[in-house]
N, CA, C and O atoms as a DFTB+ gen file, in Angstrom:
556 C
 N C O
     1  1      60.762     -34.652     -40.362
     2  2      60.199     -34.405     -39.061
     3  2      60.798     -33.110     -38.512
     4  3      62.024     -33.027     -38.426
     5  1      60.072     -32.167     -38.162
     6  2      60.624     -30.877     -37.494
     7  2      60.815     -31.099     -36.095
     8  3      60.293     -32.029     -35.480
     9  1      61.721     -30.061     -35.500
    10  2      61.696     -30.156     -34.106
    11  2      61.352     -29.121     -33.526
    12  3      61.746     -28.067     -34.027
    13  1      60.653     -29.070     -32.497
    14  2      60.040     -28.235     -31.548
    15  2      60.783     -27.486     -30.840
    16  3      59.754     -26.958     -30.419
    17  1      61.680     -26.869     -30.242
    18  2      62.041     -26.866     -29.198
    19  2      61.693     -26.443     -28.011
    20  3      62.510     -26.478     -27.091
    21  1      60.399     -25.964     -27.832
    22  2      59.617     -25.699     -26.882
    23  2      59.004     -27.268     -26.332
    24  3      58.313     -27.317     -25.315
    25  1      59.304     -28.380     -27.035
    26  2      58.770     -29.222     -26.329
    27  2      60.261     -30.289     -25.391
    28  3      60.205     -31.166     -24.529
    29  1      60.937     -29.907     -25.813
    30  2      62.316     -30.755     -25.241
    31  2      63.017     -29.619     -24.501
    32  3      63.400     -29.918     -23.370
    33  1      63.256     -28.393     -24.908
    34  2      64.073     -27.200     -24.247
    35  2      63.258     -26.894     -23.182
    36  3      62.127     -26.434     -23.339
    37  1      63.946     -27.204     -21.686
    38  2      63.104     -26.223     -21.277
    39  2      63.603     -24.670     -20.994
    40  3      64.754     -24.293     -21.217
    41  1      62.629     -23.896     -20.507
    42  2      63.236     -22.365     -19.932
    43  2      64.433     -22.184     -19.377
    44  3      65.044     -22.947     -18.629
    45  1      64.836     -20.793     -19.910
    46  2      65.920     -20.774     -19.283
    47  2      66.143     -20.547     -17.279
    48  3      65.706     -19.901     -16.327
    49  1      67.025     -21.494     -17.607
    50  2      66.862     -21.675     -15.819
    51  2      66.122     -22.959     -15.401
    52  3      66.277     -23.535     -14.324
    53  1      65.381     -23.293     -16.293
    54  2      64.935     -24.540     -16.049
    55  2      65.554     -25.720     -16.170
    56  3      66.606     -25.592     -16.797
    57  1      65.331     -26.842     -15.820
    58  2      66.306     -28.176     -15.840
    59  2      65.162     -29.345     -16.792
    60  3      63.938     -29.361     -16.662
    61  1      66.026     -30.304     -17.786
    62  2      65.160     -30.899     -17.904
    63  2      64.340     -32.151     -17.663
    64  3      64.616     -32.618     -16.558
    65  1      63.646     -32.685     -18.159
    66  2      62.477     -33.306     -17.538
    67  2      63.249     -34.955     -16.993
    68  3      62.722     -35.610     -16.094
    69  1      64.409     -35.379     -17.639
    70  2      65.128     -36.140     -17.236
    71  2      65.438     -36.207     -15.419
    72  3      65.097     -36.912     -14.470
    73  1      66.463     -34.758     -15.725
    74  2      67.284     -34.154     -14.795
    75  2      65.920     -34.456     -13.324
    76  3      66.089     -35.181     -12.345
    77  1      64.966     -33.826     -13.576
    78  2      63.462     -33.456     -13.042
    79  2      63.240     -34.624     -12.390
    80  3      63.449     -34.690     -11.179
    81  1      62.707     -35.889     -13.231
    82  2      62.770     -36.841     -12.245
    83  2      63.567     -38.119     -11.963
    84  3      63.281     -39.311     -11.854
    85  1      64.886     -37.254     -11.875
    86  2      65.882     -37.766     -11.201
    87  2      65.914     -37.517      -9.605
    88  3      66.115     -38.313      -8.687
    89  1      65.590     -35.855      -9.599
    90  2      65.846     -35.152      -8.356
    91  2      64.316     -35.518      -7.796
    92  3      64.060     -34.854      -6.792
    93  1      63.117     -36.513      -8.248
    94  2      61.937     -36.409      -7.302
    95  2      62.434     -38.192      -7.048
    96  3      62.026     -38.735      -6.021
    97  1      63.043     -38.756      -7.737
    98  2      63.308     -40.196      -7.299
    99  2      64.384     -40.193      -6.378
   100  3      64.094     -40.884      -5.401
   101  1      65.150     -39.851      -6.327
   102  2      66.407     -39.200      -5.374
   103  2      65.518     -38.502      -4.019
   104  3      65.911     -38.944      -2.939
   105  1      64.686     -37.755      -3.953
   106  2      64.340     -36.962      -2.714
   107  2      63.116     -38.052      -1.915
   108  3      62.972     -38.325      -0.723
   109  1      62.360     -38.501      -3.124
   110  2      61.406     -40.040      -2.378
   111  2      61.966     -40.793      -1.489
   112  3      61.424     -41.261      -0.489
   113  1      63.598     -40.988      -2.003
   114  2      64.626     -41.945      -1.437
   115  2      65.320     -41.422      -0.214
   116  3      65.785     -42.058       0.732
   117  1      65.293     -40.050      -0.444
   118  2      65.945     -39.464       1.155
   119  2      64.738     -39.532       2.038
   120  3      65.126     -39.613       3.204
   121  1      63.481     -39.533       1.961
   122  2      62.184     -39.357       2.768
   123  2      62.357     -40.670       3.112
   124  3      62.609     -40.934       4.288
   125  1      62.251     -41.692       2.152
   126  2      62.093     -43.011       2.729
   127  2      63.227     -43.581       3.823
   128  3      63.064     -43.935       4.991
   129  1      64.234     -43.541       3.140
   130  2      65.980     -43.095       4.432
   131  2      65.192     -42.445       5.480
   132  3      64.819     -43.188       6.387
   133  1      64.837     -41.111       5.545
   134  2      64.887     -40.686       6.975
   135  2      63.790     -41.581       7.505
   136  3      64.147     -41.911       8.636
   137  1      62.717     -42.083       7.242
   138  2      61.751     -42.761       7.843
   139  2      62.302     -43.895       8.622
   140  3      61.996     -44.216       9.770
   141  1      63.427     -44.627       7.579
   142  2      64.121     -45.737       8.447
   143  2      64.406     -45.278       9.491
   144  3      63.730     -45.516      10.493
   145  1      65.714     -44.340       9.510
   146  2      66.231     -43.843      10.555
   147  2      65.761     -43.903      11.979
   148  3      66.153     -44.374      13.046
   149  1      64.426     -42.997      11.373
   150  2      63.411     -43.232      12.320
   151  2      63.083     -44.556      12.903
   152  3      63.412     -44.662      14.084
   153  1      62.537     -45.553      12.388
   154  2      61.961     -46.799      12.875
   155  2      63.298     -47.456      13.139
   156  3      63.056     -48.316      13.987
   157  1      64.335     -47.481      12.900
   158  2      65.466     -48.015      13.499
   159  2      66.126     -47.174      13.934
   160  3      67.311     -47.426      13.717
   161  1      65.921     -45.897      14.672
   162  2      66.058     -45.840      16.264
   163  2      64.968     -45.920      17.373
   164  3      64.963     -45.491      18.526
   165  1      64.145     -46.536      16.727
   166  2      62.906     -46.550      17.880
   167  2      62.567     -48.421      17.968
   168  3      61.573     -48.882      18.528
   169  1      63.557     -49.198      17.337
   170  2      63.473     -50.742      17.077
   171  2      65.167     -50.718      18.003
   172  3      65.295     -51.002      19.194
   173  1      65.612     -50.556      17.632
   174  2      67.332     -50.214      18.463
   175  2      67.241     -49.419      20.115
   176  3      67.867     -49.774      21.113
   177  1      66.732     -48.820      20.057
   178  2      66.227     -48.073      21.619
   179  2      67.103     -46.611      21.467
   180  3      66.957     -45.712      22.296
   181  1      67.929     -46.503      20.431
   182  2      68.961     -44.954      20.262
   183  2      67.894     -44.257      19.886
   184  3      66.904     -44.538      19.210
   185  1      68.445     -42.810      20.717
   186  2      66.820     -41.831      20.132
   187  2      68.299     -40.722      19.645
   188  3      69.364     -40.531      20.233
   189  1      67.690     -40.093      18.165
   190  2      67.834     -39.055      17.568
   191  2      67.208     -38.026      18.474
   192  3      66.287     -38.016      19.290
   193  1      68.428     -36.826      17.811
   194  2      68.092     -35.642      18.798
   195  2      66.897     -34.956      18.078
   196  3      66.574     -33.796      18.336
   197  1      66.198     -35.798      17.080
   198  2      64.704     -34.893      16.603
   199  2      63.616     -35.925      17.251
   200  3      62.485     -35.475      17.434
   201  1      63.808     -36.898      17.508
   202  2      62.861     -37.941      18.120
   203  2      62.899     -37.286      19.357
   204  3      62.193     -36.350      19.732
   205  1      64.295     -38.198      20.286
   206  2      64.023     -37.853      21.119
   207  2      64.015     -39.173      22.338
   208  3      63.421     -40.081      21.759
   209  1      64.350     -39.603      23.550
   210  2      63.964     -41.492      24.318
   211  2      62.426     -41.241      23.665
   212  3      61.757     -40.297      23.244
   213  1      62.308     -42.630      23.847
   214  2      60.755     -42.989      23.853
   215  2      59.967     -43.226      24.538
   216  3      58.871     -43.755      24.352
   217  1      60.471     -42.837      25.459
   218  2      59.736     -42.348      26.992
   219  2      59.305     -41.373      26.851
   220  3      58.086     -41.204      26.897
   221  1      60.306     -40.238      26.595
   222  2      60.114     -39.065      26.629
   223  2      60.107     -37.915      25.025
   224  3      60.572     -36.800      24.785
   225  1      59.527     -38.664      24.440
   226  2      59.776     -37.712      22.957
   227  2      59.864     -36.608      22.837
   228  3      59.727     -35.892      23.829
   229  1      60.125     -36.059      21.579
   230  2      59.902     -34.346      21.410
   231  2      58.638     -34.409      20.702
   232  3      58.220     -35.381      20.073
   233  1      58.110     -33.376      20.845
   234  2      56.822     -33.400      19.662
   235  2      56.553     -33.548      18.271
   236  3      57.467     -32.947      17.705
   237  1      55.940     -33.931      17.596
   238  2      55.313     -34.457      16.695
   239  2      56.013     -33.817      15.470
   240  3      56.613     -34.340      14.531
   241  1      55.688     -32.211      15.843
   242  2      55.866     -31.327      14.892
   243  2      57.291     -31.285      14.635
   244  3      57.650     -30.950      13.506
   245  1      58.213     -31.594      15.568
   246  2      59.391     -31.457      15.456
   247  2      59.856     -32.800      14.607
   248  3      60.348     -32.483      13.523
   249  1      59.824     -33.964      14.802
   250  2      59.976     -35.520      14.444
   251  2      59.756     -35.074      12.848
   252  3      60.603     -34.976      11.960
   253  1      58.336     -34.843      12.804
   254  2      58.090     -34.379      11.194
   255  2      58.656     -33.638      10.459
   256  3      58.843     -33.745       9.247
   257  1      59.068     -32.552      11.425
   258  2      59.733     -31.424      10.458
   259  2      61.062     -32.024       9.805
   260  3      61.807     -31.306       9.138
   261  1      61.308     -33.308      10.018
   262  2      62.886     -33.535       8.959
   263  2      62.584     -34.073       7.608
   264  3      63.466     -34.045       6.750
   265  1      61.048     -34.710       7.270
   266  2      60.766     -34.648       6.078
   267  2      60.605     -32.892       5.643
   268  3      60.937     -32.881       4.458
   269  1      60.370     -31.914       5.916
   270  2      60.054     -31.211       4.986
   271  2      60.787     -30.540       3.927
   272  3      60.201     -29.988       2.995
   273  1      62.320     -30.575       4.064
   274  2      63.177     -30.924       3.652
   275  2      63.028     -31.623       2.069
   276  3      63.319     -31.052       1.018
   277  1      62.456     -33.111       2.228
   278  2      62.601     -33.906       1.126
   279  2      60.802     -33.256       0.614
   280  3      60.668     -33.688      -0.531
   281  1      59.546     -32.488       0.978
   282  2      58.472     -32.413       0.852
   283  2      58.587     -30.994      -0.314
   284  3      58.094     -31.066      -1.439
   285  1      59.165     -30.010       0.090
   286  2      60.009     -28.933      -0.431
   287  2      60.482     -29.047      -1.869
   288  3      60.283     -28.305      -2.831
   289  1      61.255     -30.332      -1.735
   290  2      61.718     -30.525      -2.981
   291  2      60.673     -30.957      -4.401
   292  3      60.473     -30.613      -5.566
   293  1      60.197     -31.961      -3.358
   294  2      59.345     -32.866      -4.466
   295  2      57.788     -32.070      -4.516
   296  3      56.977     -32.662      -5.228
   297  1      57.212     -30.632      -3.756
   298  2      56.715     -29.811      -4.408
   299  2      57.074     -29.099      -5.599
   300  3      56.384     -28.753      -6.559
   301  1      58.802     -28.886      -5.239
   302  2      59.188     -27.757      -6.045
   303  2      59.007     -28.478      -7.506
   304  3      58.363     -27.972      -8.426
   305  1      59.473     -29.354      -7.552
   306  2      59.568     -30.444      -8.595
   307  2      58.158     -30.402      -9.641
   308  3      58.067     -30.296     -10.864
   309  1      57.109     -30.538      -8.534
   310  2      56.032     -30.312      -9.548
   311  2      55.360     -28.982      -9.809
   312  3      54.438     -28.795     -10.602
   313  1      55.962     -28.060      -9.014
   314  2      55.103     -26.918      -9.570
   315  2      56.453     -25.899     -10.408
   316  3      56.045     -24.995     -11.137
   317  1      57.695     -26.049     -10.299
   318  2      58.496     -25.243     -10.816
   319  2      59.451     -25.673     -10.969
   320  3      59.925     -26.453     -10.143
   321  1      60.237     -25.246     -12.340
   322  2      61.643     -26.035     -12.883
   323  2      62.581     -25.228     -12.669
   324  3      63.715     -25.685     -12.815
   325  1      62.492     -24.316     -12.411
   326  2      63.224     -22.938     -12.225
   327  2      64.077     -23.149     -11.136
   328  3      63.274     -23.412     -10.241
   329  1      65.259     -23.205     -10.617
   330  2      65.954     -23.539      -9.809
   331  2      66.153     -24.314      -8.897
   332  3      66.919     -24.202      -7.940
   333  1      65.108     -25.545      -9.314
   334  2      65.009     -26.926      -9.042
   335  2      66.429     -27.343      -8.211
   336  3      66.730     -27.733      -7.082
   337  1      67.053     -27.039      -9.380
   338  2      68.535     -27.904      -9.024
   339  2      68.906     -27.278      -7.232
   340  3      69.183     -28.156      -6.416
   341  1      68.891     -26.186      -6.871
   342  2      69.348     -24.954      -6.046
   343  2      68.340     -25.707      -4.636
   344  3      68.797     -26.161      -3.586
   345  1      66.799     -25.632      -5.086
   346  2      65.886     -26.255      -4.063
   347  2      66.782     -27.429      -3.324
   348  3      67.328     -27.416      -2.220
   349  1      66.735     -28.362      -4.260
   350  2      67.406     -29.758      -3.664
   351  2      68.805     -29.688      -3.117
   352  3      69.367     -30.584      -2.488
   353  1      69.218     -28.702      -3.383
   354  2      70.844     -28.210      -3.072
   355  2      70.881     -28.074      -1.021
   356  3      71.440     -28.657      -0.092
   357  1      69.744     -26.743      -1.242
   358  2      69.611     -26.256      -0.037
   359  2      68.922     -27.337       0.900
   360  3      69.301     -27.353       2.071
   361  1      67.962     -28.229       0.510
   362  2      67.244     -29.431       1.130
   363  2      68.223     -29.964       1.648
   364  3      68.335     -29.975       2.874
   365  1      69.388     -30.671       0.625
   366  2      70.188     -31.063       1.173
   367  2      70.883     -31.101       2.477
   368  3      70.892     -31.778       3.504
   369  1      71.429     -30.121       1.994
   370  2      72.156     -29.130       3.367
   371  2      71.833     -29.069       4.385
   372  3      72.567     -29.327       5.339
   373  1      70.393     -28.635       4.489
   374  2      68.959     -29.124       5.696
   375  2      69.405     -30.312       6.249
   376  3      70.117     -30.352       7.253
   377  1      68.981     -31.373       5.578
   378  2      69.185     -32.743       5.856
   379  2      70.691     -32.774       6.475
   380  3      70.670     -33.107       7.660
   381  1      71.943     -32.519       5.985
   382  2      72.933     -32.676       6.597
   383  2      72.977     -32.473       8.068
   384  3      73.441     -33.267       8.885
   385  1      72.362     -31.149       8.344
   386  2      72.645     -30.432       9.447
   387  2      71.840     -30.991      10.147
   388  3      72.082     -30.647      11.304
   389  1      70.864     -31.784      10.112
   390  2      69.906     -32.298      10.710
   391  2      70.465     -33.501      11.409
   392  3      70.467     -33.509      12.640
   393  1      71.068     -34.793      10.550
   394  2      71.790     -35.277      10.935
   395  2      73.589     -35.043      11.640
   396  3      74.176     -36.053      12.027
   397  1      74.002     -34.228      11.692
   398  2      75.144     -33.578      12.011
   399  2      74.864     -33.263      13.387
   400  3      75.863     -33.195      14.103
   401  1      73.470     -33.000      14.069
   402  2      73.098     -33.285      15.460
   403  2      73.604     -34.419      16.261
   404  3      74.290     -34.566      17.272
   405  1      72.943     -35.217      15.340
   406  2      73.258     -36.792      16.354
   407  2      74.788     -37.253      15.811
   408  3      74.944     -38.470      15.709
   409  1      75.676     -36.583      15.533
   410  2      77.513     -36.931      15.748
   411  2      77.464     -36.410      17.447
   412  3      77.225     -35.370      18.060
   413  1      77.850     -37.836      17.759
   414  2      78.594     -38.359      18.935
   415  2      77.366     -38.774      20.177
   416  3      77.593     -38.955      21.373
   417  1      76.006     -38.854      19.461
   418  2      74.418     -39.220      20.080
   419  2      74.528     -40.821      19.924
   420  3      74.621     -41.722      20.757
   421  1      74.466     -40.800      18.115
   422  2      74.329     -41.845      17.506
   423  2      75.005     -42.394      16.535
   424  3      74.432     -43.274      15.891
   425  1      76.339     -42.033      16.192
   426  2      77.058     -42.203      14.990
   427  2      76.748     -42.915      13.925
   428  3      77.317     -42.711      12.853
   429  1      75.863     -43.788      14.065
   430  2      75.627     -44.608      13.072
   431  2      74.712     -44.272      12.309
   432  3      74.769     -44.683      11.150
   433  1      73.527     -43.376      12.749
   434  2      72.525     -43.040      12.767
   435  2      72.883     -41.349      11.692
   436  3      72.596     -40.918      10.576
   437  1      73.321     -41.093      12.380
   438  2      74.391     -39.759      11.970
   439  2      74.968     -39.621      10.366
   440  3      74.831     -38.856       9.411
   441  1      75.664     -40.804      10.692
   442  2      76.157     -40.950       9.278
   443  2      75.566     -41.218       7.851
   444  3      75.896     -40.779       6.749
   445  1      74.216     -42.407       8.384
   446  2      72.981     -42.420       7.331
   447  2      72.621     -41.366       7.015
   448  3      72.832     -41.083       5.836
   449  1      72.001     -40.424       7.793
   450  2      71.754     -38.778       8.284
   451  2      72.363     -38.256       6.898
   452  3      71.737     -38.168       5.842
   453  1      73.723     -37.925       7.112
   454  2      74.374     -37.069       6.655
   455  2      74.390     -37.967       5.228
   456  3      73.840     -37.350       4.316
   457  1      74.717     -38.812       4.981
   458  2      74.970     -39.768       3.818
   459  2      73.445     -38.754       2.734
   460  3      73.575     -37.759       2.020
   461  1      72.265     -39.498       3.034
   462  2      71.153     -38.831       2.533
   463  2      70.887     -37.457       2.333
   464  3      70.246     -37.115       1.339
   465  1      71.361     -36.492       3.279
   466  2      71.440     -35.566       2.046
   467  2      72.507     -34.650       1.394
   468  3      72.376     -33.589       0.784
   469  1      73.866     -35.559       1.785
   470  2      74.874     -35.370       0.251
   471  2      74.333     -35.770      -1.116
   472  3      74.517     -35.239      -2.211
   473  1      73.384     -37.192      -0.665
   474  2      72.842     -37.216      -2.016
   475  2      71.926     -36.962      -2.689
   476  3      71.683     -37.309      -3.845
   477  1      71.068     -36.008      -1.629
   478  2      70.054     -35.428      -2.144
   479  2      71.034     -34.231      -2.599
   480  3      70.903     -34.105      -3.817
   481  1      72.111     -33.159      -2.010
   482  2      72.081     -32.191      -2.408
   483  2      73.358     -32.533      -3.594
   484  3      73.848     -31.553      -4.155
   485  1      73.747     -33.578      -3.868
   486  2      74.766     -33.789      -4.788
   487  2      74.014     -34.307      -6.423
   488  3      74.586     -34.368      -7.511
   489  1      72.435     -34.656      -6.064
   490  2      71.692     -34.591      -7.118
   491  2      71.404     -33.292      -7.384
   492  3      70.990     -32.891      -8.472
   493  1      71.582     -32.706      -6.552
   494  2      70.868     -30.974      -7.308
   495  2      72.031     -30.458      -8.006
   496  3      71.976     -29.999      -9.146
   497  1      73.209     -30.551      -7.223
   498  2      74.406     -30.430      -7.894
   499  2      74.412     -30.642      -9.406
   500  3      74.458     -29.726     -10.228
   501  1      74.350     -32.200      -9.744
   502  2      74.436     -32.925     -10.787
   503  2      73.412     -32.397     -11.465
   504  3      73.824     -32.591     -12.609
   505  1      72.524     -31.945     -11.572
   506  2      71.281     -31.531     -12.206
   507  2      71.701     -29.784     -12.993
   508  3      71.219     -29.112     -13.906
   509  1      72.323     -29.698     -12.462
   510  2      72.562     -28.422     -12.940
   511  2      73.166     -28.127     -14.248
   512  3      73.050     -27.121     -14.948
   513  1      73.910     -29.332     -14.459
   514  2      74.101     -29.935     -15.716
   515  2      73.401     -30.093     -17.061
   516  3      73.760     -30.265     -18.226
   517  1      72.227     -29.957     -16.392
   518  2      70.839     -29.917     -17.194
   519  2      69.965     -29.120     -17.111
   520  3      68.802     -29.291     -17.478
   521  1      70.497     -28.004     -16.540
   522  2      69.968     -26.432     -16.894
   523  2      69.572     -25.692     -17.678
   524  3      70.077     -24.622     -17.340
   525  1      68.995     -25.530     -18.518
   526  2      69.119     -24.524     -19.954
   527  2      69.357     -23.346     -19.864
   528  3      68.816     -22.660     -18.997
   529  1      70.455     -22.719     -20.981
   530  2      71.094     -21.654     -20.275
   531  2      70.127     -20.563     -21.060
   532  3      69.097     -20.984     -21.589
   533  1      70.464     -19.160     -21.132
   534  2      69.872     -18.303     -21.909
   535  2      70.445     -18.188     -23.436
   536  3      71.627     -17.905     -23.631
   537  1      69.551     -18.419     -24.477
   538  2      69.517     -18.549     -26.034
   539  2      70.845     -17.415     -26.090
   540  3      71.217     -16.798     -25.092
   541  1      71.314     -17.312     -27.114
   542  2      73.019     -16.758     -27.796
   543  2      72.215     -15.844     -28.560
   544  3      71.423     -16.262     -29.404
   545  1      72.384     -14.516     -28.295
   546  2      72.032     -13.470     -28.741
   547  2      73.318     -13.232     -30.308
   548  3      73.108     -12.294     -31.077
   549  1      74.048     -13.805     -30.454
   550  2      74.868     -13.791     -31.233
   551  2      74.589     -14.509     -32.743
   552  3      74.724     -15.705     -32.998
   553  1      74.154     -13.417     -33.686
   554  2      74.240     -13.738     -35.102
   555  2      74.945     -15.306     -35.794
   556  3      74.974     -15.486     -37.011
């Protein structure tokens, strides 16, 4: 049996298909997390500083904008392998800072927050592992 390696290797810079959907099952899981968040501060009566009371919300566009974050990723995921790992890195980070608002709003809330995307950006981390580097020009 021969081996391919165009079908298991990917590009250099690319991560592979393992690694790949690790980081779209991992980022599903931070979307679904922040959604809680959401519905349990609006079941609890604590409003996040992207929500907002529920009297008085922030807009729509804003509430939404903390998935795009995890939306980003799991595009990047399907249209490009190419610094995949880096995408989910920076998502991450997003997500942190996002939650890093509500320290001393909602602490509890906060900490889920921040929890989700260490592990979104600690999967990109880990993924990098599974990078393919550039072929050894060496005889």
């Amino acid at each position: 049996m021969e081996h391919d390696p165009d079908v298991t290797t990917p590009a250099a810079g690319g991560i592979t298909a393992a690694w790949r959907a690790t980081i779209v099952v991992v980022w599903v899981g931070v979307a679904i997390g922040m959604a809680s968040v959401w519905s349990a501060s609006r079941q609890v009566g604590l409003s996040t500083w992207w929500l907002g009371p529920p009297t008085d919300g922030r807009p729509a566009v804003v509430a939404i904008a903390v998935f795009i974050p995890a939306v980003v990723v799991l595009v990047a995921a399907a249209v490009v392998q190419r610094y995949l790992w880096l995408t989910a890195v920076i998502a991450g980070l997003v997500v942190i800072v996002i939650g890093s608002g509500d320290i001393g709003r909602v602490d509890g809330l906060a900490i889920v927050e921040i929890a989700l995307g260490a592990a979104g950006a600690a999967t990109g981390i880990a993924a990098l592992s599974g990078t393919a580097r550039r072929a050894s020009t060496r005889p």
